[in-house]
N, C-alpha and C positions, 0 to 999 in steps of 0.2 A: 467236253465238260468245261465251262465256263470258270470256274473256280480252281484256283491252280496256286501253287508255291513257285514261283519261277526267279531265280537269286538274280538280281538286276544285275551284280558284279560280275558273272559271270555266262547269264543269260539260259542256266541250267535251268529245266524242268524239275524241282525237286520231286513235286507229288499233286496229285491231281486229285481233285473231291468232286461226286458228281451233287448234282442241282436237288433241293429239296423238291419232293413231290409233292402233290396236291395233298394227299393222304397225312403227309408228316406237317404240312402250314395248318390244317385244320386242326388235327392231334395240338399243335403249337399252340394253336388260339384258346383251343378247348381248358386244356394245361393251364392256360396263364390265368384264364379266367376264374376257373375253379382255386388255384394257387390267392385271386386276388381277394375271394370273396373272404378269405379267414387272415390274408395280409393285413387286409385294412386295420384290421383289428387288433393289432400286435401294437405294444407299447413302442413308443421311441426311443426307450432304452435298451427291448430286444434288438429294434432294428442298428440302432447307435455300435450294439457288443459286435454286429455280424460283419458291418463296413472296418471296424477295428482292426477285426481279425485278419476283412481282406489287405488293409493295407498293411499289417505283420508279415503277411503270406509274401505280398510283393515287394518287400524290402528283404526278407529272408531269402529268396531267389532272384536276388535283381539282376544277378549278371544270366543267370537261365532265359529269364525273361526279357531281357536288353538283344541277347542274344538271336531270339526269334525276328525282333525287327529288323537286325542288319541283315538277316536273311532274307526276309521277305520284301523288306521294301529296300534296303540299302543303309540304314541311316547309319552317321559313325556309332562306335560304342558309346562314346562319353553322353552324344545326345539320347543315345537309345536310353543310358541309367538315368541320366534327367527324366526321361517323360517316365519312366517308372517311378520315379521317386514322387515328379508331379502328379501323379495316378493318386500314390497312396497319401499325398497331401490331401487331397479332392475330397477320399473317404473320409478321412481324419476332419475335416471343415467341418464337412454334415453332420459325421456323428456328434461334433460338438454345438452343433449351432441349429441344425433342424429344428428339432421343439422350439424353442424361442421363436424363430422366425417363421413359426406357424401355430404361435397361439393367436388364441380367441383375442379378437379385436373387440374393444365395447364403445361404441360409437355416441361423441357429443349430440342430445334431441335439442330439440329446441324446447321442448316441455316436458322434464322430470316425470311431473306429474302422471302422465300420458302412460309412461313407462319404461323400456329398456331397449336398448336394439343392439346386438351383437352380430360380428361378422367372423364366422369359422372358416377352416380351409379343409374342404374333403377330399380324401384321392379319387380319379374321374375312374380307374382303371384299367386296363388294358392299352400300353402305349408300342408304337414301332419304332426304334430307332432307326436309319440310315447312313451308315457311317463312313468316311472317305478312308482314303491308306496312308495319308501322310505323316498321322500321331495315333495309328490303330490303336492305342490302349487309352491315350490322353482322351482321347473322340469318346470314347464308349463311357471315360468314368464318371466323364463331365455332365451324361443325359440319366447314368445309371444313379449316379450315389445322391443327388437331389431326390429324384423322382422313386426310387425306392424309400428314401426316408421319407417322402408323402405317402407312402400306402400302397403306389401304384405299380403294375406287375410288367414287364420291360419284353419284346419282342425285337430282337437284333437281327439288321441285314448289311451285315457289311462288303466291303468291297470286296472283289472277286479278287484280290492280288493279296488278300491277308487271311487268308482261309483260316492260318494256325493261331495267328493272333485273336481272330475271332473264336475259336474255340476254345485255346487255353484260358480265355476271359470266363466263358463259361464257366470252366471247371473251377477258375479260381472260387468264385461267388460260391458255388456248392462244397468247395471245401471249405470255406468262410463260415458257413452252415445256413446259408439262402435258400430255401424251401423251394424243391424242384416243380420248375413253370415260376419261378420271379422272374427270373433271366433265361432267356432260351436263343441260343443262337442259332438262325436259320439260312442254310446258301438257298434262299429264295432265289427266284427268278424274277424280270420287273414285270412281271404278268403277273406273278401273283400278290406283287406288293400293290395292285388296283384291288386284286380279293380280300386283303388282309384290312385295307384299309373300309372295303363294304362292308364290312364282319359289325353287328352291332355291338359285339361286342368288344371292339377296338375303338378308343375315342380318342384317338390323336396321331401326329405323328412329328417328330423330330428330325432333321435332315441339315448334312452338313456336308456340302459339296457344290458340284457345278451350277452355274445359273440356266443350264439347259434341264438338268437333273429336277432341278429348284421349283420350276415353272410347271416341268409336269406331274410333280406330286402334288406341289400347291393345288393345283386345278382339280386332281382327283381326290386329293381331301376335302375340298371345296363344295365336288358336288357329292360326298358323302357327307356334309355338312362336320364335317371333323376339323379340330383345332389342328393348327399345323405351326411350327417354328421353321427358319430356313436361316441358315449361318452360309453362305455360298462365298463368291471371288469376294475380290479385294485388290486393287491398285493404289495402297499406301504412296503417300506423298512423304517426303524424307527434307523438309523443308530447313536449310542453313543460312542463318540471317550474318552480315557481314560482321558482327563480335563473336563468332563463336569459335571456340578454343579447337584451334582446327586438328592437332593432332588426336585429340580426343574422340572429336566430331568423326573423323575419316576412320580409326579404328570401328566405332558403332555402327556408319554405313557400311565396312565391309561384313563385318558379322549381320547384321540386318537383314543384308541381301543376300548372304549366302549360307546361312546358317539350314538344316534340312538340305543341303543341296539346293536352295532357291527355292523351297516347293510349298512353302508357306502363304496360308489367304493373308495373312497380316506381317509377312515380309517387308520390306523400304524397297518399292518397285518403282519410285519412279523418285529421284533424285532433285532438289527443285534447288536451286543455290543463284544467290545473288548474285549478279553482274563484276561485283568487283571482287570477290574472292573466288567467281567463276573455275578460272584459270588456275589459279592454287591447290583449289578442291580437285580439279578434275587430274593434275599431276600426281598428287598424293594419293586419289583414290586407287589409280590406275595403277600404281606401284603396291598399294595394298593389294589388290586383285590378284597382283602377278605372284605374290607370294602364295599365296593358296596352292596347296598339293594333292591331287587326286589322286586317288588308287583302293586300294581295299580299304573300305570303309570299317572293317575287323580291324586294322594297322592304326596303332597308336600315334602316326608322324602323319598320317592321313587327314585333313583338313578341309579336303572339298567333294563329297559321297556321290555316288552314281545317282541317278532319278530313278526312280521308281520300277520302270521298264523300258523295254528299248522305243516301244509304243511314243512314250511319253517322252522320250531324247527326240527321237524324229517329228516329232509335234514341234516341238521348241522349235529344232532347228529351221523347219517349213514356217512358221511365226516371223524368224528373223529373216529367211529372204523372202516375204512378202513385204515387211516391213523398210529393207534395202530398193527391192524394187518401187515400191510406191516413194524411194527421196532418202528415206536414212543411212546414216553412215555405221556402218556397225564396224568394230573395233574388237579383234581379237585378243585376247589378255594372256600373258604368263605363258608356262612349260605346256606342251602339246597335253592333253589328258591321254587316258590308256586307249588303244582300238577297242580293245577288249571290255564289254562293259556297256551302258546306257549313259553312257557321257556326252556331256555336252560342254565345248569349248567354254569358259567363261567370255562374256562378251558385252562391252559398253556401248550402247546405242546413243546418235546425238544427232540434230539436224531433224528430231521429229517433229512434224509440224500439225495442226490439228487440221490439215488436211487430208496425212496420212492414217490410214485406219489402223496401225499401228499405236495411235497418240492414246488411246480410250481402250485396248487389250489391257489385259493380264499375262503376263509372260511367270508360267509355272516352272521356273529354273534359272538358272547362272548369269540373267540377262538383265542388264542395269540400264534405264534412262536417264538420262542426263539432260535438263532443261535448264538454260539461264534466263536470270530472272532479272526484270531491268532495275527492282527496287521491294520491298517488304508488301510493297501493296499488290504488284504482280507476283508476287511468288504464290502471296494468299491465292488469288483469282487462280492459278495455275491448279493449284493442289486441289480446288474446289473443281474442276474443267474437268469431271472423271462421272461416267457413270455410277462408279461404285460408293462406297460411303463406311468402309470397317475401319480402319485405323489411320495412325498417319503419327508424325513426329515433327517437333521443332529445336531445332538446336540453338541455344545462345547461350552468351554470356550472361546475361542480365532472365533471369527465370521469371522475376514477375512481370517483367514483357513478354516473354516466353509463352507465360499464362494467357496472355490478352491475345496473342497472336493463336496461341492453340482452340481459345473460345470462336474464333471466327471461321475455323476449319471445320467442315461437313462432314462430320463422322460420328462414328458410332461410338469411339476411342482415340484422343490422343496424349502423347504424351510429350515432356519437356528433358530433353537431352538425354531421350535412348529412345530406341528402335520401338520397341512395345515389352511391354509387362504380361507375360502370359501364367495366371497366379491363381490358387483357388481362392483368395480372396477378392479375386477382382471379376467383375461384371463384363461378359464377352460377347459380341455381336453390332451389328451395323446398323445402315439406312441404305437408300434407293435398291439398289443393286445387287447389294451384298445381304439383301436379306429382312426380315424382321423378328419380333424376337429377343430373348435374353435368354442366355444359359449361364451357370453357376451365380452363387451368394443370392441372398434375397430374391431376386428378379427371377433367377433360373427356377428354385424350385417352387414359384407359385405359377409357371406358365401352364402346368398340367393339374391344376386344382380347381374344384369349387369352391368358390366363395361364395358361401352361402349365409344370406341373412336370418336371423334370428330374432325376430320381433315377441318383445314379453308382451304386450297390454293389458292393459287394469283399468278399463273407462268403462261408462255407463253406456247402453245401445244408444241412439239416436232415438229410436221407437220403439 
């Protein structure tokens, strides 16, 4: 059975779920469809009361619900009650802001006379989610609470390593009072998420993970002619220009880099710092690192959480000596971490060079690059030198140079002295690499809608 609880802290088998069959993904689609066709129809103030309630439900049990993530995937307590609390922000946006950001548009004619043209946003229907394990609840609310305040009915395939988190999401929504088939959580297999997505009655799909994952749903929603969004990697550029207030600056990049245990698309992955505070930054940083304390990510003095699985510790670690062998110097940081567990040494890499294939990776964990920059103009060109394109940061003293220098960085998101802003009010997703696409505020919940025109006319026939 592919779907499993297995506690990264300790590498236990909690419980094992077997794989949705054919019989229950049909049942699912059938469900969702039948659920959409009277959804649509629901005022925005029904749907407004229901995301309320869920996020009631997930502030009322935060530490229950915080709980299941340290379990499953690792993360400390304090992050696990953030992304619940971030969760029930998400609902709380929507239900205040939906309507609004999906009324009827009435578009300037060029001739009155002629008549009126109005542009509506209708729910398309039947959408799939695809959800990674790093923020199992943040991931789900971010595609659900848009896309159900447009109308549309939500099919869930989450990661095989968060089976409970995906379920108790379920159940939250139907104690919220979400009319059974809005939300359906299914341990699909990726055979049948090709079925799910031929289904005519599925017209989209959502995906937020690998760019190997990325590439082959894009292609199979493709050639089911179905919309598709992709939020994938991310090698953040962590960019510090020689006035920046360095004690500050080096707190940010250690939390940056290692906040989730490293496991973050829009972490500070790759370190870009100018020539002459080179030296400075790379002392301080390295002494920040050391402090970090691994161990039970349950333990409140706990500071640095296991990864995910041990899968994904030996991933990292095979990264880093590939990364050694083709030239870099990798540097091991702080107190030994536990045997016991999915850890992974903290580790600053330097001496990469863009002919090592390590230069243009993403390192999913504890692993820092360090790149000196000969001046503000190479540091740019550095931080643009990446396949990918989701976030990135600029550290100074002076913010409205901050700004100028953050406009000429290739991303989807940056921001001026911190890491990133992960917020329901802010707009999240990339360019090249990392995907295309918008989720949450405005941009998120009209990627699964029609916009559909509405032309009045009042003129005479021609003939």
């Amino acid at each position: 059975m592919s779907y499993a609880t297995i506690n990264p802290y300790t590498n236990e088998v909690v419980q094992q779920f077997p794989d949705a069959s054919d019989t229950d993904v049909q049942e699912a689609i059938t469900q969702a469809d039948v659920t959409f066709q009277s959804w649509k129809k629901t005022t925005f103030a029904q749907r407004a009361e229901i995301l309320r309630t869920a996020a009631a439900l997930l502030r009322k049990d935060k530490r229950a619900y915080a709980d299941l993530l340290t379990l499953e995937m690792g993360k400390l307590t304090t992050e696990a009650e953030a992304e619940v609390e971030l969760s029930a922000q998400i609902f709380e946006y929507y239900a205040a802001n939906a309507q609004a950001l999906l009324a009827p548009e009435k578009l300037p004619v060029a001739d009155p006379a002629e008549g009126e043209a109005i542009v509506v946003h209708e729910p398309l229907g039947v959408l799939l989610a695809i959800e990674p394990w790093n923020f199992p609840y943040y991931q789900i609310a971010r595609i659900i609470a848009p896309q159900l305040s447009a109308g549309n009915t939500i099919l869930l395939k989450h990661a095989s390593n968060v089976p409970q988190s995906a379920a108790i999401f379920e159940k939250l929504m139907l104690e919220a009072g979400l009319p059974q088939g809005g939300f359906k959580n299914l341990y699909a297999t990726r055979k049948q998420i090709e079925t799910i997505l031929n289904d005519p009655r599925v017209q989209g799909v959502a995906l937020t993970g690998s760019e190997d994952a990325g590439a082959v749903v894009a292609a199979q929603a493709a050639k089911a002619l179905k919309k598709s969004t992709l939020e994938l990697g991310g090698a953040d550029a962590f960019v510090v220009l020689a006035d920046a207030q360095m004690d500050k600056t080096v707190k940010w990049a250690v939390f940056g880099r290692h906040w989730n245990g490293g496991q973050v698309c829009v972490s500070s992955k790759r370190m870009i710092i100018v020539d002459q505070v080179f030296d400075d930054f790379l002392q301080r940083y390295t002494a920040g690192v050391a402090d970090l304390r691994a161990g039970n990510p349950a333990d409140a003095t706990t500071t640095l959480a296991p990864l995910s699985s041990q899968k994904a510790a030996d991933d990292v670690r095979e990264k880093i000596r590939q990364a050694v062998a083709h030239g870099a110097t990798a540097t091991e940081v702080g107190p030994k971490v536990p045997e016991q567990g999915a850890f992974v040494q903290p580790t600053i890499l330097t001496n990469v060079t863009p002919d090592n294939p390590a230069y243009y990776w993403e390192f999913f964990g504890p692993v820092s690059m360090l790149f000196r920059a000969k001046d503000e103009a190479d540091a740019i060109r550095i931080a643009n030198d990446s396949p990918f394109g989701l976030g990135g940061s600029v550290f100074t003293a002076d913010t409205t140079h901050g700004a100028e220098v953050a406009a000429q960085i290739s991303t989807g998101m940056v921001f001026v002295n911190h890491p990133t802003m992960v917020k329901a009010d802010l707009p999240f997703g990339g360019v090249r690499r990392s995907g295309y696409g918008r989720e949450l505020i405005g941009l998120g919940i009209k990627e699964f809608v029609n916009h559909k025109l509405i032309g009045i006319v009042d003129i005479d026939a021609p003939f």
